[in-house]
N, C-alpha and C positions, 0 to 999 in steps of 0.2 A: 504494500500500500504506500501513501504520501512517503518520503524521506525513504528511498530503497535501500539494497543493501551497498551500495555506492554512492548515496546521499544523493536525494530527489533524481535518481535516473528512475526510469521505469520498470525495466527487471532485476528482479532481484534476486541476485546469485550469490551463492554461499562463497567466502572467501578462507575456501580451508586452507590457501597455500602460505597463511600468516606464521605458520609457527616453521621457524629453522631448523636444518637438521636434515638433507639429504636423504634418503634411502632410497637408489636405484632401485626400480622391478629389474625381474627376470624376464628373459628372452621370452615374446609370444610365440604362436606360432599358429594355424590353424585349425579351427575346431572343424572337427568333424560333425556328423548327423546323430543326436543327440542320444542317447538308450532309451527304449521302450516306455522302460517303467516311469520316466521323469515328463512323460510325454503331457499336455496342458488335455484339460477337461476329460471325457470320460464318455464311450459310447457313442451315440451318434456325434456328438456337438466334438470329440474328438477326431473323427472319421472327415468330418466337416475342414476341421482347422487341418490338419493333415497337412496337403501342401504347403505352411505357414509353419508348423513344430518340426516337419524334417528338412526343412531348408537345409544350406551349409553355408557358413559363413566363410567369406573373402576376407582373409585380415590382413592390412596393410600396414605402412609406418603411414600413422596422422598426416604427417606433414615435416618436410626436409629439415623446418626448423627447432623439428622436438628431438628428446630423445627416443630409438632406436624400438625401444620397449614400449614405448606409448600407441598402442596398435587402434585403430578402427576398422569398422565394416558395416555396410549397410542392411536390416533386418526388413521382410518385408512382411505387412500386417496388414490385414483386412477396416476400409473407410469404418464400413458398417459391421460389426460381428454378428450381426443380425444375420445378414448375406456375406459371408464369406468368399462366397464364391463371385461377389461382386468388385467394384474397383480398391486396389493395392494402392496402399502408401509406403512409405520410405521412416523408416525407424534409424537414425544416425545412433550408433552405440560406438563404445568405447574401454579400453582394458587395459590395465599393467598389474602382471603378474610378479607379485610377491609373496605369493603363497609359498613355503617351503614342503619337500619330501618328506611325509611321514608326520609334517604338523599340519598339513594343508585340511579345511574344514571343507571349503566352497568358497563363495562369493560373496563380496558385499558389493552391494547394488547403493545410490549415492541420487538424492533429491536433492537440489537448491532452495527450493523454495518458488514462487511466483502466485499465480503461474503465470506463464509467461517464462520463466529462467532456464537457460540453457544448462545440461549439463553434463556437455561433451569432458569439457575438461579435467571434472572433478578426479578421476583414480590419479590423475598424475600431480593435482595439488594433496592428496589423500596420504601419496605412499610418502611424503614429507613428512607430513602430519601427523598421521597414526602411530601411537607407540611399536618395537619389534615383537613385541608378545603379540600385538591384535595382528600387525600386520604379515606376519609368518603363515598366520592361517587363512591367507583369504589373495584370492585373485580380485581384482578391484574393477567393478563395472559403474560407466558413466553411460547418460544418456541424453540427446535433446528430447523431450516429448512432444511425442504427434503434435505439429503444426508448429515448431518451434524450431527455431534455426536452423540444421542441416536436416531439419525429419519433419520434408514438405512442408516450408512453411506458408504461412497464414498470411495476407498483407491485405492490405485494401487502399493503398495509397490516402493514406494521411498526412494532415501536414502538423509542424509542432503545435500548432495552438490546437489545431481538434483531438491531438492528445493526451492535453491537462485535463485531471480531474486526482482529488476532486474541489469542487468549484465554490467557490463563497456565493449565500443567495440572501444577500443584504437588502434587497427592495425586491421588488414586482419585475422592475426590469431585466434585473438578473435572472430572476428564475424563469421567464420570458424566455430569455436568451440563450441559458441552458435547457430549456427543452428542448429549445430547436435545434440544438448542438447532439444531442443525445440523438432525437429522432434522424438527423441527419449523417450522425456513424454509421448507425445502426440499417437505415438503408443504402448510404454506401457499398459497405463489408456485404450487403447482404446481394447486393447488384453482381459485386463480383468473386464470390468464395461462398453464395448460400446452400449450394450440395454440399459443400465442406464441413463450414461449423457447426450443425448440429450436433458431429459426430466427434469433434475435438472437447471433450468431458473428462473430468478425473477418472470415472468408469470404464471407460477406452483405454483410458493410461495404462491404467491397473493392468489390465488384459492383454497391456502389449507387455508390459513388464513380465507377466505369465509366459506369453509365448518367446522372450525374452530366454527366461529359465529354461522352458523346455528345449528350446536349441541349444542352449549349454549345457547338457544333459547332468543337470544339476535336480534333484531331489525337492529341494528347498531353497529360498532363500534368503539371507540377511541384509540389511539395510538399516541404511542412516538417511532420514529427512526431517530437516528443516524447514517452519513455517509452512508453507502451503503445500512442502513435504511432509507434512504430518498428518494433511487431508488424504493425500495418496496415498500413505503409507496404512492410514485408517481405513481407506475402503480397500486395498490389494487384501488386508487381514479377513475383511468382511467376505469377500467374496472367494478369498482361498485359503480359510483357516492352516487346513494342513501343510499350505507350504511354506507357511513361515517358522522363519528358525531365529535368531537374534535381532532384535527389532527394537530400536533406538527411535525417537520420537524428538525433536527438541522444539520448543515454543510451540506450542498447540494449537491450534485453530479451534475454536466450538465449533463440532459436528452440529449440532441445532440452531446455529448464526450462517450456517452456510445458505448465500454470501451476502446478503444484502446487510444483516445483523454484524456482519463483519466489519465495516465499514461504518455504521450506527452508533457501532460500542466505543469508538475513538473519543466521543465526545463526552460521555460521563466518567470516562476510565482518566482522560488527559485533568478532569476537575481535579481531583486529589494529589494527583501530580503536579502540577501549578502549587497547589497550597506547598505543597512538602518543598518545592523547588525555590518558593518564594523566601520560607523561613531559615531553608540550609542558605541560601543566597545573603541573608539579612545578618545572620551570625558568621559570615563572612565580608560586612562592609569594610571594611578596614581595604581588602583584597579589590571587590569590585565597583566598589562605590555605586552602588546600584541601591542603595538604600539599608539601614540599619536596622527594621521592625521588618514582618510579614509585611503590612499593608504599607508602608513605605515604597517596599518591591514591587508591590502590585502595582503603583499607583504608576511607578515608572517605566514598567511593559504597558500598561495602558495609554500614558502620556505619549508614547512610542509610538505604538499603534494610530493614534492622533493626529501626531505628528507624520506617521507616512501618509493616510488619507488625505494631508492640505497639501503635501510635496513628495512624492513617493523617493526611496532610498535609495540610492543608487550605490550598488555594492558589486564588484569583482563582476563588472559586466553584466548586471543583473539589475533591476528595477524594483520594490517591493513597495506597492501601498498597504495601508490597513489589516488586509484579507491577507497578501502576501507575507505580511510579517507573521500571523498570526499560526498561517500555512507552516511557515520554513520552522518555526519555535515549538510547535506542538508535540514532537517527535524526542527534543532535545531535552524538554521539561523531566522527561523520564530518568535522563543521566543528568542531574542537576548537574554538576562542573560543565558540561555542554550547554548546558541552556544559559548558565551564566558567561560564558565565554562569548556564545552568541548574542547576545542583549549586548553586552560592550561593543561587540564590533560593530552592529546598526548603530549604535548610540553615537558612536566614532565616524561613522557611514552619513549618517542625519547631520551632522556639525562639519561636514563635509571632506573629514579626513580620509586618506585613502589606506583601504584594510582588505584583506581578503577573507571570501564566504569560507565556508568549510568547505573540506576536498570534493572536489565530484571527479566522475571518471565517465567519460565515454559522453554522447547525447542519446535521447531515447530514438529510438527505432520502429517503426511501423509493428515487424513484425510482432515485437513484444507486445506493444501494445493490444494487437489484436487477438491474438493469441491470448492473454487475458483475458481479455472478454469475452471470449469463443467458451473460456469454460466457465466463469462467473455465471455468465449465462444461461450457458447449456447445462446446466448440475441440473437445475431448480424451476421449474415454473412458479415459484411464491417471491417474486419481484411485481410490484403491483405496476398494475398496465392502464393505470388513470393517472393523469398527473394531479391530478386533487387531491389523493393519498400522499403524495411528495410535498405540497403544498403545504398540509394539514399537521406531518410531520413536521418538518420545516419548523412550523409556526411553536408548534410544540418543543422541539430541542434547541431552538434557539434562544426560547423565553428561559430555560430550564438548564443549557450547558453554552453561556453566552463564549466562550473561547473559542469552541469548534463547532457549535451545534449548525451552525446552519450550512455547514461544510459535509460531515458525516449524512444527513437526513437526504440529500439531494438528489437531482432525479438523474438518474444510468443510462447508459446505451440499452440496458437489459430491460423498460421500461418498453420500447421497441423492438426487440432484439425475437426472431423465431424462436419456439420453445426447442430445448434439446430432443433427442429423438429416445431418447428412453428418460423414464425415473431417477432420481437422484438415488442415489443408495445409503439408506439408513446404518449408523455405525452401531452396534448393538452387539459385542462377542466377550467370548472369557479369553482371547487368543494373549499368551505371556509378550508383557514387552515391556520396554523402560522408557516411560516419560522424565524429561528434564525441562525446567521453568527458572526463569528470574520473575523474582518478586516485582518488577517495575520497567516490564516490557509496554513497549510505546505501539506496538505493530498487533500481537496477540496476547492482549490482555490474562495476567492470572486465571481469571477467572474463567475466562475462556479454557485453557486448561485443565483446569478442575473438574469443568466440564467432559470434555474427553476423556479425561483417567475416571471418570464415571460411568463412560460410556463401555470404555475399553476395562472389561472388571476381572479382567486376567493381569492389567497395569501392576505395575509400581511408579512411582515419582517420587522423584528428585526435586526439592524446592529449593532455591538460590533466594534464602531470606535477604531482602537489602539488595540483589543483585538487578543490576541495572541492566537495560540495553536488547536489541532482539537477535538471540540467537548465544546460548549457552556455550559451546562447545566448540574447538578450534578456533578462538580467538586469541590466540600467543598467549603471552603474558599475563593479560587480561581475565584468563579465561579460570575459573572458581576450580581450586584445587578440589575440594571436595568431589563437585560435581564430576569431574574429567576421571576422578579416580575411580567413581563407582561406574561410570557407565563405562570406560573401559576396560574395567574387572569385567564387568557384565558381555563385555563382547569376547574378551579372552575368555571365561570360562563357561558362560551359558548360564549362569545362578545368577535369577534377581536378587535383590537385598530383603530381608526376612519381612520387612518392613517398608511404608513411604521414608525417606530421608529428606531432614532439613540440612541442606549446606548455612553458611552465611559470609556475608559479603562487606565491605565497606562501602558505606555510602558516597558516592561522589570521585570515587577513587579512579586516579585520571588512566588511561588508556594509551599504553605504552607502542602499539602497533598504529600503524594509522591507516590500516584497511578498515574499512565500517564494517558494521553485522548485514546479514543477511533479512530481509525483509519480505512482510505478505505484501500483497497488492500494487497498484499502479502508483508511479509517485512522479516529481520533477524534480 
C-alpha cells in the first residue's frame, strides 16, 4: 500500500539482500519431469493439468550479469484452471541451489509481498540472507506471479498520475474527480487485458505455485511470504493442506479485510500512532524542536499541513500540499525516529531550505500497478459498486480519523473493475505455521494479524512488542533478534514454539540498513 517497500514506489518487494555475508549456491542444472507421486491435484482434475505437472523445465543462467548458479526457466500454466485445456501463460521462476547432500529437505518457495511485487530475484538475495543451518536444507525458488513482470505481464498503459492512489477526498470536487479516475482505469485495463484479469487472483497464484511443486517433483513445500505474501501463502494452505511443510508468514494481512478493509484500517490504526509519535517526539524536543508537550507536536504537523495547502512544499523534486504531506507522514508515524526526521525536513522544505525526501528507488510502472489491481479486485466481489457507499464512508472516517480518513474510505478502480471469475477463498485451516508481527506496522496492522493467527488455528506467532516498521525478518541489523531466532529455529528444525512468543523491541530505534521494509499495496 501508500509508502512501499522502496518508499512511495508502487510494488513492493521484499528486500532480503540487506543482510551481508555471501553464501554462493551450488551448481543448477536441469530438472527433469517430476515423480508421480508429487504430481498436483488428484483424479480427473489431475489427468486435466497433466500436460502443465509433466512439463520439463529449460534452466538457464538468468542473465550474463549474475552469478552462474542463479538459474531461470519458464513454467507454463493454464489463464483459467477452470479450462485447462484453454489458453497458457508464462510463469517466470527462479533457483539457487544450496541445499546440501544428505541435509537437503526440499524447497523454499519466497513471496515479496504486493501484489503486484516481483519475485524473480528473491533465492539469490535469500542465499545471502538465510543462516547455513536453514540454508543447507533447501534449494531456493523465486517467482514473478501470473501477470507480473516476466510471467505475462498485465499493462494497460497508464500514465503516473492515473497511478496514484490513494487519493485525498477533501471536498465534493475531489471525490468528483476520483470517480472519474477510478471509473476510467478501470475501463481502460479492461479495453485492453479484460480476458486476462479476471483470472490474475491470489487463487490462480496459489495453483501455479502447486503446479510449481509438482514439476519439481517435490512432495511439499516450504515458504517465506511477506505482507501480501501472507494472503498467498494463507490461501496455497487452504486449498492444499497437505502440501505444506515449513510455513513462515510475516506481517499479516486480515483474511476478513480482504481488500477493501485493507486499505480502511490505515486510518484508525495510523490515530494511535500519531499520538505515540507525537509524545516520543515531544520528550525529544531538545533533539527536534518540533515541540516539547504531545499537543505542542501536534499542533506543529498541523501548522505544516496548513502551511502546504496556502504554498505547497517543495522537497527533492517533489511538490506536497496539505493531502501530500499528510500522505508521505502516515506510514513514518509508525517508526516515530522517521516521522520525526520527516516533519524537520518539510519544516526545512517550507522555510525554503534545500533537504532531501527519504530514499526512493526506481519510478512506479504500469505493470505493477495493474497487476495490483487485477487481484485486489478479482479476490472479492464485496467492493461496493455505488459510489454513494464511498461517499457515505468518506463522510464517516473523515469526521472520525481526520489524519487519513478521507484517504483510506475512497472510491477504487475495483468500484468498476469486472468481478473475478471464481470466489474469493475463505482462510479457515488447522495447517502448522509460524506467524511473525511488529507491534507498530504502518502497512498490516497488528490487529490484522491477530486476525489471521485466528484464522490459521494450527499458527503460532511471534509478537515484536514495541517493534516498528513493515516486514519483521531480513532487515540487517534492524531486524528483532528474538524474532529471526525463533523463526529460523523453526525453519531449520520443523518445531513450532510450544507457545505464541513475545519478542521486544526498542522504540524508535534508528535503522542501521537503508533499504526500506517490504510493503502491502499500491503507494508513490
Amino acid at each position: 500500500m501508500q509508502q512501499s517497500a522502496f518508499r512511495r514506489r508502487l510494488v513492493p518487494v521484499l528486500a532480503l539482500g540487506v543482510v551481508a555475508g555471501l553464501a554462493p549456491g551450488l551448481t543448477a542444472g536441469t530438472a527433469s519431469a517430476a515423480p508421480t507421486a508429487a504430481r498436483a491435484g488428484a483424479g480427473a482434475d489431475a489427468e486435466r493439468l497433466a500436460p502443465y505437472t509433466h512439463q520439463k523445465l529449460a534452466w538457464k543462467r538468468c542473465s550474463a550479469d549474475r552469478p552462474a548458479t542463479f538459474r531461470c526457466a519458464t513454467l507454463k500454466v493454464p489463464l483459467d484452471y477452470r479450462k485447462p485445456e484453454g489458453k497458457r501463460i508464462d510463469v517466470a521462476i527462479s533457483r539457487v541451489k544450496t541445499s546440501v547432500p544428505g541435509k537437503r529437505r526440499g524447497v523454499l518457495t519466497f513471496n515479496p509481498g504486493g501484489p503486484g511485487g516481483p519475485g524473480l530475484d528473491l533465492p539469490l538475495q535469500a542465499a545471502e540472507a538465510l543462516p547455513k543451518a536453514v540454508r543447507q536444507q533447501y534449494d531456493l525458488i523465486g517467482f514473478d506471479p501470473r501477470g507480473v513482470g516476466r510471467s505475462t505481464p498485465v499493462a494497460c498503459g497508464l500514465d503516473s498520475g492515473e497511478m496514484t492512489f490513494p487519493r485525498p477526498n477533501r471536498t465534493a470536487r475531489e471525490f468528483t474527480a476520483n470517480k472519474n479516475w477510478a471509473k476510467k482505469v478501470a475501463d481502460q485495463c479492461h479495453r485492453r487485458m479484460g480476458g486476462v484479469l479476471p483470472h490474475i487472483s491470489t487463487r490462480n497464484t496459489a495453483r501455479d505455485m502447486d503446479v510449481l511443486r509438482a514439476v519439481l517433483g517435490e512432495k511439499k513445500l516450504n515458504y517465506y511470504g511477506v505482507s501480501y505474501g501472507t494472503a498467498l501463502g494463507a490461501v496455497y494452505a487452504q486449498l492444499f493442506p497437505r502440501r505444506v511443510d515449513r510455513w513462515v508468514i510475516d506481517s499479516a494481512v486480515d483474511p476478513k479485510l480482504m481488500w477493501r478493509g485493507m486499505y480502511r484500517i490505515w486510518a484508525p490504526e495510523v490515530e494511535p500512532a500519531f499520538k505515540r509519535w507525537a509524545k516520543w517526539t515531544a520528550e525529544r524536543s531538545s533533539t527536534y524542536h518540533l515541540g516539547d508537550s504531545a499537543d505542542r507536536v501536534t499542533r506543529t504537523f498541523w501548522n505544516l499541513v496548513k502551511r502546504a495547502d496556502r504554498k505547497p512544499i517543495k522537497m527533492d523534486g517533489d511538490e506536497y500540499d496539505g493531502a501530500g504531506v499528510r500522505d508521505l507522514l502516515r506510514p513514518e508515524f509508525f517508526s516515530v525516529r522517521g516521522g520525526a526526521e520527516l516533519v524537520v525536513k518539510l519544516k526545512k522544505a517550507a522555510a525554503g531550505k534545500r533537504v532531501s525526501a527519504a530514499p526512493e528507488a526506481g519510478t512506479p510502472d504500469d505493470n505493477g500497478d495493474v497487476s495490483h489491481w487485477a487481484v485486489v479486485c478479482a479476490d472479492n466481489s464485496t467492493w461496493p459498486r455505488d459510489a454513494e457507499t464511498y461517499r457515505r464512508d468518506l463522510k464517516h472516517d473523515s469526521a472520525r480519523y481526520p489524519l487519513f480518513g478521507d484517504f483510506a474510505a475512497g472510491i477504487s478502480p475495483c468500484a468498476y473493475w469486472a468481478k473475478g471469475a471464481e470466489p474469493v477463498t475463505k482462510v479457515n485451516n488447522k495447517v502448522p505455521m509460524l506467524l511473525v508481527q511488529n507491534e507498530w506496522d504502518s502497512q498490516t496492522p497488528l490487529v490484522g494479524a491477530q486476525s489471521m493467527h485466528r484464522a490459521l488455528k494450527g499458527s503460532r506467532m511471534v509478537t515484536v512488542d514495541e517493534g516498528e516498521g513493515h516486514g519483521v525478518l531480513f532487515n540487517g541489523p534492524a531486524t528483532n533478534a528474538c524474532a529471526e531466532n525463533t523463526s529460523m529455529a523453526y525453519l531449520a528444525t520443523g518445531r513450532l514454539p510450544a507457545k505464541d512468543v513475545t519478542c521486544h523491541a526498542t522504540p524508535g530505534a534508528r535503522k542501521r540498513t537503508g533499504a526500506a521494509p517490504p510493503a502491502f499495496g499500491p503507494g508513490r
